[in-house]
N, C-alpha and C positions, 0 to 999 in steps of 0.2 A: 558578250558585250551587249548585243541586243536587247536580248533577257533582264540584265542590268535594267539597261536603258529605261525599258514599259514597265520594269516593277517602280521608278524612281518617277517615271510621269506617271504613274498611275497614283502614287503616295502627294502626288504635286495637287493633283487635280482632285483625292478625295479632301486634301487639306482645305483647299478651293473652295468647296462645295457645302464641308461640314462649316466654315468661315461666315459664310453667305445664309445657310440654314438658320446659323444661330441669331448673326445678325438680324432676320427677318423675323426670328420668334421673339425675340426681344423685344422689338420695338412694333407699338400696336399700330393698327393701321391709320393713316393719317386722315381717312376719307370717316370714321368708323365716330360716331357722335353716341355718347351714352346724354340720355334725356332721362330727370325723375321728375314725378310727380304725382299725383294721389288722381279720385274718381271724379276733382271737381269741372265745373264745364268747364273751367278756363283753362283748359289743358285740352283742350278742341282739336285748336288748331295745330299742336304737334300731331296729334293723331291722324288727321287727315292729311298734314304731310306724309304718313308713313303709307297711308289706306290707298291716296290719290297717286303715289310716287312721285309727287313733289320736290323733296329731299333729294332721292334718287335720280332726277333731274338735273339739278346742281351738283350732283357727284357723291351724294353723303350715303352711307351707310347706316342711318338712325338707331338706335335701337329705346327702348322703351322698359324702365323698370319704375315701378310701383314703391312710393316712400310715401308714404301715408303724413309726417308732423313737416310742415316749413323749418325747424331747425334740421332735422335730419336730414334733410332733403339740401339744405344751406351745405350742412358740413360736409355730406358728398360731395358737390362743388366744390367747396374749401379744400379738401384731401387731393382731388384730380379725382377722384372712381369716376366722377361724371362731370360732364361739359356745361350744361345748360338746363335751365327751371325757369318754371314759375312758381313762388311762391308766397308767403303773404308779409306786407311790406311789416308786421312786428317782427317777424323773427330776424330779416334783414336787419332794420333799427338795433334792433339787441345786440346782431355782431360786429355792427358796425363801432358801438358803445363797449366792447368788448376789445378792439382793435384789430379785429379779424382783414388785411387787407387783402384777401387771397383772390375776389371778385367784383367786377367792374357791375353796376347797375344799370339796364342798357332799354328800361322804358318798362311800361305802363300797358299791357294788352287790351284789358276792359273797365269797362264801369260797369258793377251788377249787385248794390245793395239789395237788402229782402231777401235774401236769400239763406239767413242766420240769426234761429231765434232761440230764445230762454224757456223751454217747456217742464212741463209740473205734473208728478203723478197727479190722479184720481184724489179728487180732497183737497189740493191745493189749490185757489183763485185766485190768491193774488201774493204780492213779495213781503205784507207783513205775515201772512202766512209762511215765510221761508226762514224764518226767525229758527238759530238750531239745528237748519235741516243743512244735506248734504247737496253739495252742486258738482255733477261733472262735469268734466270737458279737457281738449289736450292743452295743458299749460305753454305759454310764448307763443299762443296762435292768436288767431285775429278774434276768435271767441271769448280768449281770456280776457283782453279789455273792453268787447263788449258785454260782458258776465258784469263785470267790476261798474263798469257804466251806468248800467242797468240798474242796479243795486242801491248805486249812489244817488241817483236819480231819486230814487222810492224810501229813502231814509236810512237805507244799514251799510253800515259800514262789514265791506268783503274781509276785512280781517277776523274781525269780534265775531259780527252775527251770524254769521254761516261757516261751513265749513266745504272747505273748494277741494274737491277732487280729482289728482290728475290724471288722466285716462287718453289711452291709443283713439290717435282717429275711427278708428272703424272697431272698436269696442263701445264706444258711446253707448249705442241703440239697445244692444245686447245688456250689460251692465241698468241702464235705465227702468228697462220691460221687465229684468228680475227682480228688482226693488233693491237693488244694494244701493243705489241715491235715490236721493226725493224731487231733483231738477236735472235736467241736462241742459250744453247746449252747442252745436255744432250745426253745421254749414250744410246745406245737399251734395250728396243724395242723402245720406244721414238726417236731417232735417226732417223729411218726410216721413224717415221710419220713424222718428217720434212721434209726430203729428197722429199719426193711424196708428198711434196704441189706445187704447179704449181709456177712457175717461181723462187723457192729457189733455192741458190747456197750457196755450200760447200768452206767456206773459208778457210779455217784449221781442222785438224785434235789432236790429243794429238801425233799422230807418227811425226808431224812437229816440237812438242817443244821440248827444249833443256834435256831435263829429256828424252826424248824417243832416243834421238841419244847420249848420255851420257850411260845409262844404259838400257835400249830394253824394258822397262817396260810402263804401264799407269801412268801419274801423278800422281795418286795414287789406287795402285793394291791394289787387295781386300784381306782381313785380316782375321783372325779367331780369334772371343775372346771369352772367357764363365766367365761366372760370380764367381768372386774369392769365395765367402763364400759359394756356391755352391760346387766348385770344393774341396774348402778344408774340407769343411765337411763330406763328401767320396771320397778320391782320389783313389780310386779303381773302385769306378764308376764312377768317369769321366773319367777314364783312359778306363775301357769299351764304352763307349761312343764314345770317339773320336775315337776309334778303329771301332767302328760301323761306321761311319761317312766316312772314310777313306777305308771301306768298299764296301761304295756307292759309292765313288768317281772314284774307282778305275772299279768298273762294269757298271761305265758310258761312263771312257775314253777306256772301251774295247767292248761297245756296244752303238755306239751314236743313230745311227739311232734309236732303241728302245728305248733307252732313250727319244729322240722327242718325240714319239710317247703319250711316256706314259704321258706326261706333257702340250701335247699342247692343249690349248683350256680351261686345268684348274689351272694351273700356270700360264701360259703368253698364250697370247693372239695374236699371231701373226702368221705369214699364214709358216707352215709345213715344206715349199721346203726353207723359207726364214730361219727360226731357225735352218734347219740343214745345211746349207750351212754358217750360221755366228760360228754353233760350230765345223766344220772341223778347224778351227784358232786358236781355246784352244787349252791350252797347259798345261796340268792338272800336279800338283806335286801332289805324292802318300804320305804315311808316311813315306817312306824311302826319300823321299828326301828333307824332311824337314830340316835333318841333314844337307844338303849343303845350302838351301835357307837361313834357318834363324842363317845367320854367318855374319860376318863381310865382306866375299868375297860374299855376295847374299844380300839380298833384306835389310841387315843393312847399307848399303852403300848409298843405296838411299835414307832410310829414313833418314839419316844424312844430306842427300843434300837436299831434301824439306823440314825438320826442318830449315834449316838455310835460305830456302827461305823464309817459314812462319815468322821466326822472324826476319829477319832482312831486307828483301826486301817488304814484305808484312808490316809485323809489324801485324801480328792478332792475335799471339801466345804470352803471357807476357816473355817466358822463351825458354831458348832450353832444353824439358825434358830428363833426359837415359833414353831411352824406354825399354832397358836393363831389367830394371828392374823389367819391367813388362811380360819378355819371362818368359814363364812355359814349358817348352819341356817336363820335367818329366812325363805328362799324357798321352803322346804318347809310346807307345808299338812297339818299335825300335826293331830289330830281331838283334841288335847288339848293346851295349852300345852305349849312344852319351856320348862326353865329356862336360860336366856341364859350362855354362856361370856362372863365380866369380861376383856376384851382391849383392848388400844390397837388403834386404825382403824387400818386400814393408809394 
């Protein structure tokens, strides 16, 4: 009977066990934050959460994976692979215009035009010389309308006179230098690899087009989104989160030089005296001032104005979406009430 007995708790408690195992492989860990994003500075201050233990702080498990386009980077969000981005506010627009509602838009990190221009092999000087020739850059980025900007500005029309090439963020420079296009143009660090090929010239900038003398902004300034089913499943921890985040941000824009330091060589790849010299020109918004940015008198203004160039100059967008309705300020830890945007839930 004995015998019985320990083969019958022993069959109890491996059931037990293998129950609880499986459970726990299953479901990923709740502290455990997948973050994408590419080599640009505005993705700083997730790094130094990770570098500082900031994150780690607040409980999070960060991790860090490299998606190089704002769509791709969107649609991991969109899927669940990953939690939280910055990315650049076209490719949002497009998914929003698309009915994508899988994520919340939850603010505004920097302002840092100049940082994205239209360079020309060796022989080209200016954009009636571009007549024919071929332009790269990755298509739904914030380069693509200012390419198109740029263009329209100087008389040719982006459909007819040229011909647009779509290309990986981090092919750009490579593809450029061996001559399979005659322009590129893309954002830093990329930016600089063109610059320092021999005989390029800088034809434009995003501070030339009419979005930048209109509003002081990049054609399309970088975003903050996190994944809605995520967020509403604990908004108490995304609410710690973005606070961690906002954390970082803010011991970045009060320590840059160490900030470089901590990042160069394993985020971005670009020479020291050059990264801290292009981040003296950020212009970092904290949490508190989210409350002014993401209003009608801040960066809603603009995105009104490039929705309307998407859809109706462009025509890439079927619709012009409220993006409204996709702000979530609520996850932000405001040290004073903000007052609530009147939207329908998505």
């Amino acid at each position: 009977m004995k015998t019985w007995f320990f083969r019958i708790t022993f069959v109890c408690f491996l059931i037990i066990f293998l129950f609880f195992s499986i459970s726990c492989t299953d479901k990923s860990p709740s502290n455990q934050v997948i973050v994408v994003g590419s080599q640009w500075y505005g993705h700083i201050p997730v790094w130094i959460g990770i570098e500082k233990g900031i994150f780690k702080k607040y409980g999070f498990d960060v991790k860090w994976q490299f998606i190089g386009k704002s769509m791709d980077r969107l649609n991991a969000i969109s899927s669940g692979e990953a939690h939280f981005a910055s990315l650049g506010e076209i490719a949002m627009l497009s998914a929003m215009a698309q009915g994508n509602t899988r994520f919340y838009w939850v603010g505004n990190q920097d302002i840092a035009p100049g940082f994205e221009g239209l360079v020309a092999k060796e022989g080209i000087t200016s954009f009636e010389q571009l007549r024919g020739k071929k332009i790269g850059f990755p298509f739904g980025a914030s380069v693509d309308i200012t390419c198109r900007l740029l263009l329209k500005q100087h008389g040719l029309d982006p459909k007819k006179d040229v011909r647009l090439v779509n290309l990986e963020v981090g092919d750009v420079p490579s593809v450029f230098q061996t001559g399979r296009i005659d322009a590129a143009i893309i954002w830093e660090p990329g930016f600089s690899q063109l610059v320092s090929i021999d005989g390029a010239t800088v034809l434009g900038m995003d501070t030339d087009t009419e979005v930048y003398k209109k509003f002081g902004t990049m054609t399309g300034p970088d975003v903050l989104i996190i994944n809605k089913a995520w967020s509403d499943e604990d908004r108490l921890r995304a609410k710690r989160f973005m606070k961690a985040y906002f954390e970082s941000l803010k011991w970045v824009d009060y320590n840059p030089e160490e900030a470089v330091k901590l990042i160069q060589g394993k985020y971005i790849n670009q020479d020291l005296s050059l990264i801290q010299k292009n981040i003296e020109k950020f212009i970092w918004h904290d949490i508190e001032d989210q409350k002014r940015i993401m209003t009608d008198n801040g960066i809603f203004g603009q995105a009104d104005y490039i929705i309307r160039i998407l859809h109706e100059d462009m025509k890439v967008i079927p619709n012009k979406p409220d993006f409204r309705k996709w702000v979530n300020l609520d996850i932000l830890s405001f040290q004073r009430a903000v007052k609530k945007i009147k939207v329908q839930p998505l």
